[in-house]
N, C-alpha and C positions, 0 to 999 in steps of 0.2 A: 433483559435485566436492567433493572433501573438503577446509575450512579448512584454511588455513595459521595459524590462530591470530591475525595479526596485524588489528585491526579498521580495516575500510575508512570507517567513516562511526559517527560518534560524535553522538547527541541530547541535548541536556542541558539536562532545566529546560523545554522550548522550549515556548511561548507562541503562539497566533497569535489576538488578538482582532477581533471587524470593530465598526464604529461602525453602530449601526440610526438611522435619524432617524425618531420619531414624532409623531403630534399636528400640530395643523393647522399647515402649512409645515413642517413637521419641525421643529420646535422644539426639542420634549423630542429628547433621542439617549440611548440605553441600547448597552451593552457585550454583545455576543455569543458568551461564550467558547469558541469554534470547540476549541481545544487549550490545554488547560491543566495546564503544568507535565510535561512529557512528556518523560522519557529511554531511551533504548537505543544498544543497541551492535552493530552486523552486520560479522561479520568479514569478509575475503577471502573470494569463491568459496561464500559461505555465504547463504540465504536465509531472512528473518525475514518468517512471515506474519501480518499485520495483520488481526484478526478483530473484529468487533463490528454491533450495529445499524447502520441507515441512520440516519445523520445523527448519526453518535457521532463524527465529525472524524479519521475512515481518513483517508480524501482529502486533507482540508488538510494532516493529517500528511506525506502525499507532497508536495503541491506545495509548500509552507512550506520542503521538505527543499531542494528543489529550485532555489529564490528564486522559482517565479511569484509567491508571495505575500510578502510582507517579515515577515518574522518580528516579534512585537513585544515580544517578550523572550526568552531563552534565547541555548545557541550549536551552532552545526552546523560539526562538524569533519570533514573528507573529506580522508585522507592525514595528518591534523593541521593541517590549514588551515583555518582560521576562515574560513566562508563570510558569517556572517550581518550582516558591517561591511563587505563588497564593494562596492562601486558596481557597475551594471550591465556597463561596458566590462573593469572587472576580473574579474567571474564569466565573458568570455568564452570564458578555455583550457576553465573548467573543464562549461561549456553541454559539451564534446565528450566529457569523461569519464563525466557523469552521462545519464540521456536518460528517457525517460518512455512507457511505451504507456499508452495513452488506453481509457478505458474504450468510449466508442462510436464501433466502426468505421465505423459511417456520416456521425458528426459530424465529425468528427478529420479524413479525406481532403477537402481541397479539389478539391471535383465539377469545378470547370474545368482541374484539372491533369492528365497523360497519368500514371502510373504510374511511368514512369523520370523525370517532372518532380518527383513525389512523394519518391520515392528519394535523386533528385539534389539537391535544394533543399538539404538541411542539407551535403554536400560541397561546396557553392558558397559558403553561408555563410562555412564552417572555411577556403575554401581548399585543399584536401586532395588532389582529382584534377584533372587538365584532360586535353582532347579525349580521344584513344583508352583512356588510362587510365582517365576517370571512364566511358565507356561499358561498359568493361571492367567497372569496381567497381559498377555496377547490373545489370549483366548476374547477374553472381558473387552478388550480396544476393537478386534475385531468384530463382535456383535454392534458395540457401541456406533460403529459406522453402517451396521444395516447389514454385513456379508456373513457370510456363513462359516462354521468353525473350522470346515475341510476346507477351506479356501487356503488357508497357512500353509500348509505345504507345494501351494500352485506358483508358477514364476507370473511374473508381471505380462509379457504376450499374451497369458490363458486370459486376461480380461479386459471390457471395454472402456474408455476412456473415465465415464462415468465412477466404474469401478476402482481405476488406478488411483482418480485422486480421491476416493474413499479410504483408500489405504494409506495414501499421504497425509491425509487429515489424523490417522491411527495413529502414525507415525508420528505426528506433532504433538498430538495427545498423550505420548507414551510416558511422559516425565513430568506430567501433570504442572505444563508450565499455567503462569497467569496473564502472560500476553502474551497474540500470537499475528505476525505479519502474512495477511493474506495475499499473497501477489499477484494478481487476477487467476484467483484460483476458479473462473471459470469460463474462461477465455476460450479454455482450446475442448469445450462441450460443445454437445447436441445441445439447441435450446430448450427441448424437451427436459435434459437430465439439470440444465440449471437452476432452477428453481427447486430442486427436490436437494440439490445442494445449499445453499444460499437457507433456506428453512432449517437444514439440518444442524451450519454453525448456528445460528438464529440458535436452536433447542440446547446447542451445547453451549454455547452463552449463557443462557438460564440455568441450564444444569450445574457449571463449574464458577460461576462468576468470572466469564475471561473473559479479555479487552482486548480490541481488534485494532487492527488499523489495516482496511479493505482497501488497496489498490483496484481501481477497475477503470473501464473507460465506456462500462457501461450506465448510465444515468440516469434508468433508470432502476434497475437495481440495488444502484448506489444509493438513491433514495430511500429503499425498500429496507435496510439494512441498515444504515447508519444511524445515529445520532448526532453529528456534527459532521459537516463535510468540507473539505477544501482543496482550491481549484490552484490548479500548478500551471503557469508558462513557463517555459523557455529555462527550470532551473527555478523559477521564483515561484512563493507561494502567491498569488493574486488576490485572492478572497478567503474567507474560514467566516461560519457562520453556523450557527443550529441549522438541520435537514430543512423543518419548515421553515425558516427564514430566510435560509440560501435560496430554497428554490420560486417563493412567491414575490420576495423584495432584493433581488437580484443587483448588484450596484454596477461592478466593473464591465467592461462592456465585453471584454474575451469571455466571463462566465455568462451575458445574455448572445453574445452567438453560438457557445457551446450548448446552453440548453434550449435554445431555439430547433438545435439541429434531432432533440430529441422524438420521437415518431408519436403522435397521438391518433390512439383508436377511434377516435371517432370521425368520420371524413368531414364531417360540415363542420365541425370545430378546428380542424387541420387546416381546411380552407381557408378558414379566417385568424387563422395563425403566422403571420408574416417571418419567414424565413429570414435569419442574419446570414449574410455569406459575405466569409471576410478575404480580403483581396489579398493576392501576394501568396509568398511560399512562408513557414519558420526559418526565422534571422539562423545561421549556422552556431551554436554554443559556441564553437569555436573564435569568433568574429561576433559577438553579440552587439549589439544596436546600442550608441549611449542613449542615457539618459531610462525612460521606462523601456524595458525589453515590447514590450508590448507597440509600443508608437509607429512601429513603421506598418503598419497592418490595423491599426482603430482609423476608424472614419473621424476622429473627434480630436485628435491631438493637436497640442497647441507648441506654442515654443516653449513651455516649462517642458513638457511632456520629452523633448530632447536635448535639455538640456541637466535635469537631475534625476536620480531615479527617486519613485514614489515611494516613501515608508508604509508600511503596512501599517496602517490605526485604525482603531475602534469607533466606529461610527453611533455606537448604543447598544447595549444585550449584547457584548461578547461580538457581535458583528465587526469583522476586522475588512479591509479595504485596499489595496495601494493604489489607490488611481489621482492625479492630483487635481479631478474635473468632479471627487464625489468630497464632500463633504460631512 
């Protein structure tokens, strides 16, 4: 579905630090900067894919968005409502607009609930259906993901992975939000069932006019699906840029090793595709590197590069940057 221009969900700045406690009894505490300093903007009906290592704060970025986690600095606007000064009872309308598929379908379904108990729980929550009506509205959610209508009374073991998060996607759907945080909701697939998933938000995108924001660490996928994508280090955002933009005019040098690293089908074109392979291990969050989180691992860094960190700017067309080597 094509934006309407108007942006649904605004990040600004946004923060989410944890407290470690070390040292006998935890005495000593050190600061774990999970996300820091992180803005973007997803329009209407438009999906921003989130791309980066494991344990570069994708994730947080989604549940932070979301309130599981409290923000601890920044602000998160949805519609223009400042979410991140809510108290719990207050973020309740908006738990119905926003919803979340969970990255592992096996963890995510409570194994003692029937399937329509699955479905139904957040319409019970909202208030939303009662009797024939809500048997109705999971009847309807369960088709809408492809399963069949005896499947509702079957527990989560009865199915395969494919099927679980079929049902978690029911379950997101079930309160007819307008955004919905994907968090590599297909990670823990057969490659085979990936793409029949990935197609099917694709159709329910179209169908409902919802706006994604796809965690993945897949690239090409993330390609496949998005309409604006942006690459995350160590807690920062690095780059944000339109899908074709990002992936053919490439600036920062973490997003040309990460998409170097991606496999291309064809072998003599692979051939002649020079591989980035960046030296070193990820700086610890904990102990992050001054200056660009990035420098102690670019082949290019200079003594700016360690001595202030790079702002993210706009290079032309919304193409955003923080490197102090791109202009």
């Amino acid at each position: 579905m094509a934006s309407d221009g108007v942006n649904l969900l605004e990040v600004r700045n946004l923060k989410k630090y944890f407290s470690v406690k070390k040292g006998l009894f935890g005495r000593r505490e050190n600061v774990l900067k999970a996300v820091d300093d992180v803005s973007f903007a997803i329009k209407k009906g438009e999906t921003l894919g989130l791309v980066g290592e494991s344990g570069c704060g994708k994730t947080t970025v989604g549940r932070t968005i979301l309130r599981l986690y409290d923000p601890t600095d920044g602000e998160i606007l949805f519609n223009g409502v400042q979410l991140q000064s809510l108290k719990q009872k207050e973020l309740l309308p908006f738990r119905k607009r926003m919803q979340m598929i969970f990255q592992d379908p096996y963890a995510s379904l409570d194994p003692r609930m029937t399937v329509g108990e699955i479905i139904g729980d957040p319409l019970d929550v909202h208030k939303m259906y009662q009797g024939k009506d809500r048997a109705d509205r999971i009847k309807e959610l369960i088709e809408l993901v492809g399963l069949k209508p005896d499947h509702i009374n079957r527990y989560p073991h009865e199915f395969s992975g494919g099927q679980r998060q079929r049902i978690g996607i029911a379950r997101a759907l079930a309160v007819e939000p307008e955004f919905i945080v994907c968090d590599e909701p297909i990670s823990a697939l057969d490659v085979s069932i990936q793409a029949q998933v990935v197609n099917m938000l694709e159709e329910l995108q179209d169908k409902f006019g919802l706006t994604y924001l796809f965690i993945s660490h897949d690239l090409s996928m993330v390609r496949h699906i998005s309409h604006k994508v942006g690459v995350m280090y160590l807690g920062n955002l690095v780059e944000i840029a339109d899908v074709d933009e990002l992936y053919t005019n490439m600036q920062h040098p973490y997003t040309k090793a990460l998409l170097s690293a991606v496999p291309i089908p064809d072998p003599d074109l692979a051939e002649q595709t020079e591989r980035i392979r960046l030296q070193g291990d990820v700086p610890s969050p904990l102990n992050p590197p001054p200056g660009c989180p990035f420098q102690t691992r670019c082949a290019f860094a200079v003594s700016a590069c360690r001595e202030a960190k790079p702002e993210l700017r706009d290079i032309g067309s919304g193409h955003k940057v923080a490197c102090h080597l791109v202009q």
